[in-house]
ROKOLNU-487659 format. One line per field, with one value per residue (C-alpha): x, z, y; residue in three letters; residue number from 1. Coordinates in steps of 0.5 Angstrom, whole numbers. Example, Ala and Ser with C-alpha at 12.3 -4.5 7.8 and 13.67 -1.06 7.14 Angstrom:
<pts>
X = (25; 27)
Z = (16; 14)
Y = (-9; -2)
aa = (ala; ser)
i = (1; 2)
</pts>
This chain:
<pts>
X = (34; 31; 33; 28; 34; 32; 39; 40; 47; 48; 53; 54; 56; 60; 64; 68; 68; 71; 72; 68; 63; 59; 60; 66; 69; 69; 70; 64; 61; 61; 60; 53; 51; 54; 50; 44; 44; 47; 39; 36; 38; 32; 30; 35; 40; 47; 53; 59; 65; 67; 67; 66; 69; 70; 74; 75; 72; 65; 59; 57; 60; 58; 66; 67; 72; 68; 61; 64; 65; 59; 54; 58; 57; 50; 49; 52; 48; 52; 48; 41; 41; 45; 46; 48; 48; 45; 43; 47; 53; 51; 50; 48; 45; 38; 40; 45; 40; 34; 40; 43; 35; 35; 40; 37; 31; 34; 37; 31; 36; 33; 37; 37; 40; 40; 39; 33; 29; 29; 28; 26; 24; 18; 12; 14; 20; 18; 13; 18; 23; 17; 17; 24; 24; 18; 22; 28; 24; 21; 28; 30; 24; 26; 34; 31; 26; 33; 36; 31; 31; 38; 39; 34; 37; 43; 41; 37; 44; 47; 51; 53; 50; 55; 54; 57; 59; 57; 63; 66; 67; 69; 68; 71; 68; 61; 62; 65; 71; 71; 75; 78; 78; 73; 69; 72; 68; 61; 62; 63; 56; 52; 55; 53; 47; 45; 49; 46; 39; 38; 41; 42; 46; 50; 51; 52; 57; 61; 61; 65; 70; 71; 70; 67; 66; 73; 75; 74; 76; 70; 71; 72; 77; 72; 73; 68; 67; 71; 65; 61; 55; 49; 43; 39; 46; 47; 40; 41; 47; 44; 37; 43; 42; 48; 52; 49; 51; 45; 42; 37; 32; 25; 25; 27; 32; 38; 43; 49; 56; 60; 62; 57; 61; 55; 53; 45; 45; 47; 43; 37; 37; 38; 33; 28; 31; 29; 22; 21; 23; 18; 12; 10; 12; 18; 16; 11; 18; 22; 16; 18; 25; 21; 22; 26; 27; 30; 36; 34; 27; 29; 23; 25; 28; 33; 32; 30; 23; 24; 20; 15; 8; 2; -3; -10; -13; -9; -7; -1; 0; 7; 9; 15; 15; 18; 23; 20; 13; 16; 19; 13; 18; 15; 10; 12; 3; 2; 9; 10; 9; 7; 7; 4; 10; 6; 5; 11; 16; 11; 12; 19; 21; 16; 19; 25; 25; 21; 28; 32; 27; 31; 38; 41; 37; 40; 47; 46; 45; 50; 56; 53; 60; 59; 58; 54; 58; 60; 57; 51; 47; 49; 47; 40; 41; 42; 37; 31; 34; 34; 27; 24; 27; 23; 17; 17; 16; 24; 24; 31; 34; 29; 31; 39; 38; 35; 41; 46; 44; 39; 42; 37; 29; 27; 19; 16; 9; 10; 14; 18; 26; 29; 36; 41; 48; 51; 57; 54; 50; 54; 59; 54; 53; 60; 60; 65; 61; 62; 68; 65; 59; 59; 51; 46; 42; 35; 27; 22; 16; 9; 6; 2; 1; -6; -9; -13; -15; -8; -4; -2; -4; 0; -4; -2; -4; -9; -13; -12; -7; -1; -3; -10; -14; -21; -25; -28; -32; -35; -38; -40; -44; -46; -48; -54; -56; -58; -60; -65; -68; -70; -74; -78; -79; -82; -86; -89; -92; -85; -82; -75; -77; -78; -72; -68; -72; -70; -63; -62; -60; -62; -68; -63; -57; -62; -63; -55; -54; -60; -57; -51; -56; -56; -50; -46; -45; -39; -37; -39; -33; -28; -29; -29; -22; -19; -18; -23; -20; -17; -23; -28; -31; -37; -36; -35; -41; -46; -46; -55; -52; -47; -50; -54; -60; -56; -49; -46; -47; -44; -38; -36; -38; -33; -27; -28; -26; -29; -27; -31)
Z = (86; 81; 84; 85; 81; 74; 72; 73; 73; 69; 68; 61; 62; 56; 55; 50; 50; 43; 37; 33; 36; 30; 35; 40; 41; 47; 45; 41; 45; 50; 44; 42; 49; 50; 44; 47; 53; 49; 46; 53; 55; 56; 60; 65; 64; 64; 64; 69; 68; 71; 66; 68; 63; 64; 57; 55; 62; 61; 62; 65; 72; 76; 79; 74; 77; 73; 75; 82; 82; 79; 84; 90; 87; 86; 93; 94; 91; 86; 80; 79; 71; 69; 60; 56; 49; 50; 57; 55; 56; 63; 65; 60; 67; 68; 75; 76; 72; 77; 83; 80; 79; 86; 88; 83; 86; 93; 91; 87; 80; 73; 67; 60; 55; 48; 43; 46; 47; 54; 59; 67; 67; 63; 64; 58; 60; 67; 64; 60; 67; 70; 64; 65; 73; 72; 67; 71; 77; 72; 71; 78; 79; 74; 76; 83; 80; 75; 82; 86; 81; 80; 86; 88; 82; 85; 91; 88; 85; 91; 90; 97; 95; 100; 106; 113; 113; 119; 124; 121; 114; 110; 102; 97; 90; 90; 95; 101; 106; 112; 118; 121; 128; 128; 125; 132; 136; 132; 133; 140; 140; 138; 142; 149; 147; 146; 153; 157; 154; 154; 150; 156; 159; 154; 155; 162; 161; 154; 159; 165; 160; 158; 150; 146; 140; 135; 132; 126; 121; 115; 108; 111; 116; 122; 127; 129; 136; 141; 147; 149; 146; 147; 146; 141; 137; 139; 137; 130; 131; 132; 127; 121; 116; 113; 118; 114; 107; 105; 103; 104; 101; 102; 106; 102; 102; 97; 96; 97; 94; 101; 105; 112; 118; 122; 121; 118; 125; 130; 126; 126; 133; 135; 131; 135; 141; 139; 137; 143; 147; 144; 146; 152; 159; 157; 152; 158; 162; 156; 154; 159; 155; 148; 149; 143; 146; 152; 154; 148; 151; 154; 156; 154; 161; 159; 163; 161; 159; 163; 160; 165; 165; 168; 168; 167; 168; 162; 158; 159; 158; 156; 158; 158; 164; 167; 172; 177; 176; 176; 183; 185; 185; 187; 182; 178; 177; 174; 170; 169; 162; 161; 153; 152; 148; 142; 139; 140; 138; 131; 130; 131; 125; 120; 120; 120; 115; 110; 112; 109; 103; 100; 100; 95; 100; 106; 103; 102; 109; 112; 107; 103; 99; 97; 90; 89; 90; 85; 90; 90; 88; 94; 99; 95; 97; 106; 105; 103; 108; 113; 112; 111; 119; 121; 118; 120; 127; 129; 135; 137; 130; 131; 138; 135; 129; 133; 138; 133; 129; 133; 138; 142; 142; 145; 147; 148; 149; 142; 138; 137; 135; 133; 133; 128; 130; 123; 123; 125; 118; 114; 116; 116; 108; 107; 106; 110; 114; 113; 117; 119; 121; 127; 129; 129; 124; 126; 124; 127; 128; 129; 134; 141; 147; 149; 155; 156; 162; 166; 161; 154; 147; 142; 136; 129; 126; 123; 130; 129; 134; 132; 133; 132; 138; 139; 145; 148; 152; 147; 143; 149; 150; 143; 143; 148; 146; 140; 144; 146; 142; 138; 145; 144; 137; 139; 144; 144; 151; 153; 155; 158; 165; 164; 161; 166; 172; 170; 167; 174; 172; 170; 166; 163; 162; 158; 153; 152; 151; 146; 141; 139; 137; 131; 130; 123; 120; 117; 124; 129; 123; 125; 132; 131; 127; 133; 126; 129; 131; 139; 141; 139; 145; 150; 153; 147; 145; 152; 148; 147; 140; 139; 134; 129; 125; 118; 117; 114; 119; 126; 121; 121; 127; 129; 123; 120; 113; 110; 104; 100)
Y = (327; 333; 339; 345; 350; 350; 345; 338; 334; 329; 324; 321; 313; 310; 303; 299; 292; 289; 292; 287; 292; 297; 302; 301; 309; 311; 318; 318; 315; 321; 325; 321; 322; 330; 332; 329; 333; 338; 338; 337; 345; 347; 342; 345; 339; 341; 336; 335; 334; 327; 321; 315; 310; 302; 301; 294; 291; 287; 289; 283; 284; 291; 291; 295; 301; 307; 304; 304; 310; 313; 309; 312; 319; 317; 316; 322; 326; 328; 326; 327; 323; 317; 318; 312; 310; 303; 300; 294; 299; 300; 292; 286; 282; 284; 282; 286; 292; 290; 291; 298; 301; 300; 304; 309; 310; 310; 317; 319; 319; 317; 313; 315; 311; 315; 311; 307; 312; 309; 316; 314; 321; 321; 316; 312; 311; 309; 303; 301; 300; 296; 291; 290; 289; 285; 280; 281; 277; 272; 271; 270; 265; 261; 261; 259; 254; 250; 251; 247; 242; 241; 241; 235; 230; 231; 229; 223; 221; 221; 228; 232; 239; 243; 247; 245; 237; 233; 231; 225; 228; 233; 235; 231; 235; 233; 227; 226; 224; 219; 225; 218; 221; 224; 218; 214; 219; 219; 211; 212; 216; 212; 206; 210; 212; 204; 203; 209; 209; 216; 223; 226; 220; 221; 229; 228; 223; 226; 231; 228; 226; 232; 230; 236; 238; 238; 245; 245; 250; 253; 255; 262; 260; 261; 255; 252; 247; 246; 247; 241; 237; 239; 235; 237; 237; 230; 228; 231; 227; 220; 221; 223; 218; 220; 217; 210; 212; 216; 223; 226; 230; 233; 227; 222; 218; 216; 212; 217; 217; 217; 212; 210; 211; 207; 200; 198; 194; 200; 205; 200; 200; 207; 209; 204; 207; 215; 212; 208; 214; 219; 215; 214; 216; 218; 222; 226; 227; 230; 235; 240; 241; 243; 251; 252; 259; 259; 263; 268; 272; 279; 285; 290; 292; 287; 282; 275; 271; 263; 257; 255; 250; 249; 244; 243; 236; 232; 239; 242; 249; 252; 260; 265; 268; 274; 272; 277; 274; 268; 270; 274; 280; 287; 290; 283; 282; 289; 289; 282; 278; 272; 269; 263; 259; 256; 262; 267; 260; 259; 267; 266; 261; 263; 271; 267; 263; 269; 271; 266; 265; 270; 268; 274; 280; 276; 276; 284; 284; 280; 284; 290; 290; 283; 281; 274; 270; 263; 259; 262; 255; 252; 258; 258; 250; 251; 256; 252; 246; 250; 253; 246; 246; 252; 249; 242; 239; 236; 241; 238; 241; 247; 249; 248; 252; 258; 257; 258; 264; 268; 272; 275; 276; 283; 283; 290; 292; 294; 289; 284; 284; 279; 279; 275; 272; 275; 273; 266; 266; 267; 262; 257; 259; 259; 267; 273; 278; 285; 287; 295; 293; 289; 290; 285; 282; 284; 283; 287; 284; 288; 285; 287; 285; 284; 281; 274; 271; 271; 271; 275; 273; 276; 281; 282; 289; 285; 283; 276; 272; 270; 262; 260; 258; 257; 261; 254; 260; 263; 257; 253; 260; 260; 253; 254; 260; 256; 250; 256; 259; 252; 251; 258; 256; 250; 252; 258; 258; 258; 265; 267; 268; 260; 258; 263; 259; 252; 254; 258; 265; 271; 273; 279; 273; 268; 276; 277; 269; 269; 274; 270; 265; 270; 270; 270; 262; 265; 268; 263; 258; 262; 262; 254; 255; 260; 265; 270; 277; 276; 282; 278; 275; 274; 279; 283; 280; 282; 290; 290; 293; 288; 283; 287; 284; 284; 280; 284; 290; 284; 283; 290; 292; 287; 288; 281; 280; 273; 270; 266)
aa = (unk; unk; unk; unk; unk; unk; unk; unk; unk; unk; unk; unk; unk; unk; unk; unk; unk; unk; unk; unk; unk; unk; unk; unk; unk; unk; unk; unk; unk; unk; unk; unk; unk; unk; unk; unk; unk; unk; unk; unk; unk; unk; unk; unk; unk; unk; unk; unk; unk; unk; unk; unk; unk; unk; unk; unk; unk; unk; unk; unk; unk; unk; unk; unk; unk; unk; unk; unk; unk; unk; unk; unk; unk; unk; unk; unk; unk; unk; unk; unk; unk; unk; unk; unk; unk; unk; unk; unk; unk; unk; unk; unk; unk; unk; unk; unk; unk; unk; unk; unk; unk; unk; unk; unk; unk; unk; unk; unk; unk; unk; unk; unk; unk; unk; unk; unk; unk; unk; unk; unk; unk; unk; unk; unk; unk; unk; unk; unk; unk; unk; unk; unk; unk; unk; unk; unk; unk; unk; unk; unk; unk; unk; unk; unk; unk; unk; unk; unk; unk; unk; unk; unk; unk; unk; unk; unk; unk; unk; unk; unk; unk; unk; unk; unk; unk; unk; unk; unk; unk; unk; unk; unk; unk; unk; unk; unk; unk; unk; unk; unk; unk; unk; unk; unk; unk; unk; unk; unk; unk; unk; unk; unk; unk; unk; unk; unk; unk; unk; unk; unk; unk; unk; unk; unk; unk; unk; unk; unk; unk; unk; unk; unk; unk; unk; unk; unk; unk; unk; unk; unk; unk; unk; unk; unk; unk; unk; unk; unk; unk; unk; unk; unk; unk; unk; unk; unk; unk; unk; unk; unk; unk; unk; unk; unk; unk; unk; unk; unk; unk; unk; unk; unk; unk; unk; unk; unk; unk; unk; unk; unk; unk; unk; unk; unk; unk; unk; unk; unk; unk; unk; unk; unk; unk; unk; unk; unk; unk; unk; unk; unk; unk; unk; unk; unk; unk; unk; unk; unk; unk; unk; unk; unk; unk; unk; unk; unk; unk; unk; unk; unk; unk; unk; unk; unk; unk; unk; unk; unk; unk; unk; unk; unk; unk; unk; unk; unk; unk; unk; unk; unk; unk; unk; unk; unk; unk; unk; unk; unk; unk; unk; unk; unk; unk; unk; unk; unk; unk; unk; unk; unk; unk; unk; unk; unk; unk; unk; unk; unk; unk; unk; unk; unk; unk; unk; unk; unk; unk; unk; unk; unk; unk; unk; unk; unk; unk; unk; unk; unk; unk; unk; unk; unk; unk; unk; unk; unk; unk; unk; unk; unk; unk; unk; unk; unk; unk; unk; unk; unk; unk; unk; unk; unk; unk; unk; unk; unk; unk; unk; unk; unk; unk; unk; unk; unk; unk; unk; unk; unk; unk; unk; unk; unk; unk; unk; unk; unk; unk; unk; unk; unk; unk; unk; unk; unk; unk; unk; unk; unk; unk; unk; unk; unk; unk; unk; unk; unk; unk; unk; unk; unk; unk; unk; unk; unk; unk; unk; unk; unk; unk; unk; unk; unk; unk; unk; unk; unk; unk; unk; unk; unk; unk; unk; unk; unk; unk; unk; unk; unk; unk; unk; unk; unk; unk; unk; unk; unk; unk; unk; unk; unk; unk; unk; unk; unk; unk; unk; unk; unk; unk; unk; unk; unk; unk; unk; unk; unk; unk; unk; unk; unk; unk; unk; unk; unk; unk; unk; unk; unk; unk; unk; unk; unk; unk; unk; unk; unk; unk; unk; unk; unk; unk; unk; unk; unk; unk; unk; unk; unk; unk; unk; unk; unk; unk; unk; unk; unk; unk; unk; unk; unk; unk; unk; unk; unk; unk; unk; unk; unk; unk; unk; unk; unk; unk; unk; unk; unk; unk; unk; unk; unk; unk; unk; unk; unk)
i = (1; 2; 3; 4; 5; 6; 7; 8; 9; 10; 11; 12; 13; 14; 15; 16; 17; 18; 19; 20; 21; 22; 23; 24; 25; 26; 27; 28; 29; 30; 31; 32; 33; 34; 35; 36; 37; 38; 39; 40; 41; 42; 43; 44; 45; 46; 47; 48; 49; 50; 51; 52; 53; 54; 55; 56; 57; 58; 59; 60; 61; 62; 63; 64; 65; 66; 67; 68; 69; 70; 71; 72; 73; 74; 75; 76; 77; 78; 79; 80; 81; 82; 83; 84; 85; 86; 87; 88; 89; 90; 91; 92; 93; 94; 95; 96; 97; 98; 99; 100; 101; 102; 103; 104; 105; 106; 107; 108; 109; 110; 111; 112; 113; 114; 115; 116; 117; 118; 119; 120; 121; 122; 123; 124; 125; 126; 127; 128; 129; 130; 131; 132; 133; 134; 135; 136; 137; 138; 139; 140; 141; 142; 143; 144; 145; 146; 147; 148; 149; 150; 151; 152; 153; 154; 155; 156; 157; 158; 159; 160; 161; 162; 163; 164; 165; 166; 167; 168; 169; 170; 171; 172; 173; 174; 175; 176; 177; 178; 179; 180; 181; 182; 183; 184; 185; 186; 187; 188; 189; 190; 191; 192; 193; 194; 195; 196; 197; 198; 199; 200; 201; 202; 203; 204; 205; 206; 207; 208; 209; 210; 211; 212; 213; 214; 215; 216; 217; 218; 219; 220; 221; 222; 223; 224; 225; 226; 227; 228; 229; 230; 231; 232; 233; 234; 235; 236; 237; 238; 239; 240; 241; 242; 243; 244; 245; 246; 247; 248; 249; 250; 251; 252; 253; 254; 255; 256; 257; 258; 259; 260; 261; 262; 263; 264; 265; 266; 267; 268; 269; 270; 271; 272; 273; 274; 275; 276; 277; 278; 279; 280; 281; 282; 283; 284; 285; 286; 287; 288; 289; 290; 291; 292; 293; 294; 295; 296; 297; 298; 299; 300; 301; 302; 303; 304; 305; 306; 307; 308; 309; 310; 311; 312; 313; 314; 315; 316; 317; 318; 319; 320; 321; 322; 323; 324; 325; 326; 327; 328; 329; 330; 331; 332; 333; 334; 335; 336; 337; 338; 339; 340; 341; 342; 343; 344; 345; 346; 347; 348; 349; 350; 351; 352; 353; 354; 355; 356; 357; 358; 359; 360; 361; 362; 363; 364; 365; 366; 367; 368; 369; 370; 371; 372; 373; 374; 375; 376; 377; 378; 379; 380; 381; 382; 383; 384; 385; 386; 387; 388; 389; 390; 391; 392; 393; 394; 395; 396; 397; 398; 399; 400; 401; 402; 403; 404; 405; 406; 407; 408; 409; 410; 411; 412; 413; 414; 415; 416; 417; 418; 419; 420; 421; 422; 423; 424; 425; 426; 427; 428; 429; 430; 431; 432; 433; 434; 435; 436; 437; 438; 439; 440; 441; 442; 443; 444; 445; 446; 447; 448; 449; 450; 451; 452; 453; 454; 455; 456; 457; 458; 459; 460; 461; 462; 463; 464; 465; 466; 467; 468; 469; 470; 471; 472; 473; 474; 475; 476; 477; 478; 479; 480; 481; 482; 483; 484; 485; 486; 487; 488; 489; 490; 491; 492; 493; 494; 495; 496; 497; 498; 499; 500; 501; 502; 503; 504; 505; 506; 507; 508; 509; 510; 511; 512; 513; 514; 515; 516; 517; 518; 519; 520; 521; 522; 523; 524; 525; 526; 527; 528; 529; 530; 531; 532; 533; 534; 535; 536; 537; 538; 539; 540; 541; 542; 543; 544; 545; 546; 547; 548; 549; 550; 551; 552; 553; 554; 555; 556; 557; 558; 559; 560; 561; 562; 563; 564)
</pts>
């Protein structure tokens, strides 16, 4: 931070790293940089005492004591400029460079290397800094990309790419091992499954035997399992193909490295069983055990959100309800929320998984005191597996995701906040979550509750809802509006008062429903995709005003943007 009294406190940052070097002296070094500060008096620079020298130690890692030392000063706001003789003397990562600019800027703290010309106090300066952040992000990308096609060759070769080992194997290098007692009751599984037809039969009756999930232990140490299956776990478990010797990626199958626990015929015959009981009438009964979000809504008093259903005709319409209005509790009518489903659960995964797209901004949120750890690469692997889940359509691997690392989700007139399990995160990327501090992981969602018919529609600042949906009212309305319109241009003796007559409405009625006649093409198109803003509806669009003569003017009367 610049202060307002006519003096700045600068630090001068030296290092040494090899002799072969032209210049390695610390002491010169600090001399260099003195004199350079030494020329800035009349800038109102004034050198501190403190030295921060990391001699001998390389600049290619931030776990340096002295430069520790430093970014804690810094925070404090003890220093207001950074000197150094090259920046290289301060990290040689442009990662790690792009990490410590961050922590710089967060203090108001500017940086100057002396024999660069490189000065973040002047405009020159803070170009020169964009250019080499906006490098350090080409870097990232490209690291990101290696990493991705690394990753899928490795995976087309069979390769076990890390992360949590399904039950039955543990890592073995880039393979894996048969546990064999775990193995027997993955086997037993599959076996109940093609005897009791059904994975809640075989739930309930893994239950009555008191089997549960076997304890295992984590690279981190954290024990895991231990309770009963549930039966998204168990349907994760049957539909596996590991389990036949094969890796999958991007949904694709290879021929994997490890041994197969399950025989090809077993296997065959439970993945016809899976699909014939995703058709059909079994398939109708199982729908109302599709809320991914169940047991972790709450409002914001505290008290939880139920899945509910209602039906109309064929069509089945899920919803969160408060369980006082569910209840038919006092004052539940006015207070009580009901969500429809579909959209808070869509909202729900996609905030999630732009959360676990950056795997090194998660990691900081999970330990800020962590470094990046070597097994980075495979993070980066669970990450994108596991954002390919939030994004595709396997709800029983979906509602078992959620189950696992979401704590709980807080819905207020307001907002959305949705709170993670840390410790949970980081034992499924393999990491040690901050030990200081406990809280949750959270993810605020700026959305509002806004009422449609009975139930609540959720309204991003943008007025768009979270789910498309289309207004079947609004464009039954618009279509005979346009109906009419072309029977007055077709027949000029007839007026409104005759069409009011044979459709037996009002003569006031037929007026408003013929302006939307002339509604914006663009518009109306929207409205067909269910993208149009939420407040954009008949009755909005009864107002005598509401639909100028030009285009332009009804999209911003309306707040609707069109792209071409």
């Amino acid at each position: 931070m610049i202060q307002a009294v006519p003096s700045r406190r600068v630090n001068a940052v030296t290092s040494e790293e090899g002799l072969e070097q032209d210049f390695n002296s610390l002491d010169a070094q600090y001399g260099a940089c003195s004199a350079y500060v030494a020329s800035q008096a009349s800038e109102g620079w004034v050198l501190l005492k403190d030295r921060y020298d990391d001699g001998g130690l390389s600049g290619g890692t931030l776990e340096r004591p002295a430069l520790q030392r430093l970014l804690t000063d810094i925070a404090a706001s003890k220093v207001d400029i950074v000197v150094v003789y090259k920046v290289d003397r301060l990290t040689r990562s442009l990662l790690d460079f792009a990490r410590l600019v961050e922590a710089l800027d967060k203090t108001g703290t500017s940086f100057v290397s002396i024999t660069q010309s490189f000065n973040t106090t002047t405009s020159m300066g803070r170009l020169t800094l964009n250019m080499l952040l906006s490098f350090a992000q080409f870097e990232r990308e490209v690291t990101a990309e290696r990493i991705r096609d690394k990753l899928a060759a490795s995976k087309a070769r069979g390769m076990w790419m890390g992360g949590t080992p399904p039950l039955g194997y543990e890592p073995n290098g880039r393979s894996l091992a048969i546990v064999e007692e775990h193995a027997d009751l993955v086997r037993s599984i599959f076996q109940l499954y093609l005897d009791l037809g059904t994975v809640r039969a075989v739930c309930d009756e893994l239950d009555r035997r008191g089997i549960a999930k076997p304890l295992r232990l984590s690279k981190a140490g954290k024990e895991h399992g231990g309770r009963p299956f549930g039966r998204g776990e168990l349907y994760a478990l049957l539909s596996n193909p590991i389990y036949i010797g094969r890796i999958q990626h991007k949904g694709v199958l290879h021929q994997g490295l490890h041994p197969a626990i399950i025989d090809p015929p077993v296997w065959d015959a439970v993945q016809q069983q899976l699909k014939d009981q995703r058709t059909g009438e079994r398939h109708i009964r199982s729908a109302a055990h599709r809320s991914l979000l169940v047991g972790k809504l709450v409002d914001g008093d505290g008290q939880p959100l139920v899945a509910s259903h209602a039906s109309k005709g064929a069509r089945r319409y899920r919803y969160y309800v408060s369980r006082d209005l569910q209840l038919g509790g006092k004052d539940a009518k006015a207070n009580g929320l009901r969500i429809p489903a579909a959209e808070i659960e869509q909202l729900v995964c996609a905030r999630l998984a732009e959360r676990l797209d950056d795997p090194v901004a998660l990691i900081e949120q999970i330990n800020p005191g962590l470094s990046l750890p070597d097994s980075i690469s495979n993070i980066i692997a669970i990450c994108r597996d596991t954002v390919a889940v939030l994004r595709g359509a396997d709800h029983p691997a979906i509602a078992q995701l959620i189950a696992s690392v979401v704590e709980r989700i807080e819905v207020r007139p307001d907002g959305i906040t949705i709170k993670l399990d840390r410790n949970n995160i980081a034992a499924s990327l393999n990491i040690n979550a901050s030990a200081e501090d406990a809280q949750p992981i959270e993810i605020a969602i700026a959305v509002k509750l806004k009422r449609a018919s009975f139930a609540l529609r959720l309204v991003l600042p943008n007025g768009n809802a979270a789910l498309p949906q289309t207004d079947d009212r609004l464009l039954k309305v618009i279509a005979t509006a346009r109906e009419w319109w072309k029977q007055l241009m077709a027949d000029p003796k007839l007026r409104i008062a005759d069409l009011a007559a044979a459709n037996a409405v009002t003569e006031s009625w037929v007026t408003r429903v013929l302006r939307l006649a002339f509604l914006d093409p663009a518009i109306v198109q929207q409205i067909i995709s269910g993208t149009a803003p939420v407040a954009l509806t008949f009755d909005s669009l009864r107002a005598p005003d509401a639909v100028p003569a030009l285009w332009s003017a009804q999209r911003a009367l309306h707040q609707i943007s069109i792209t071409r």
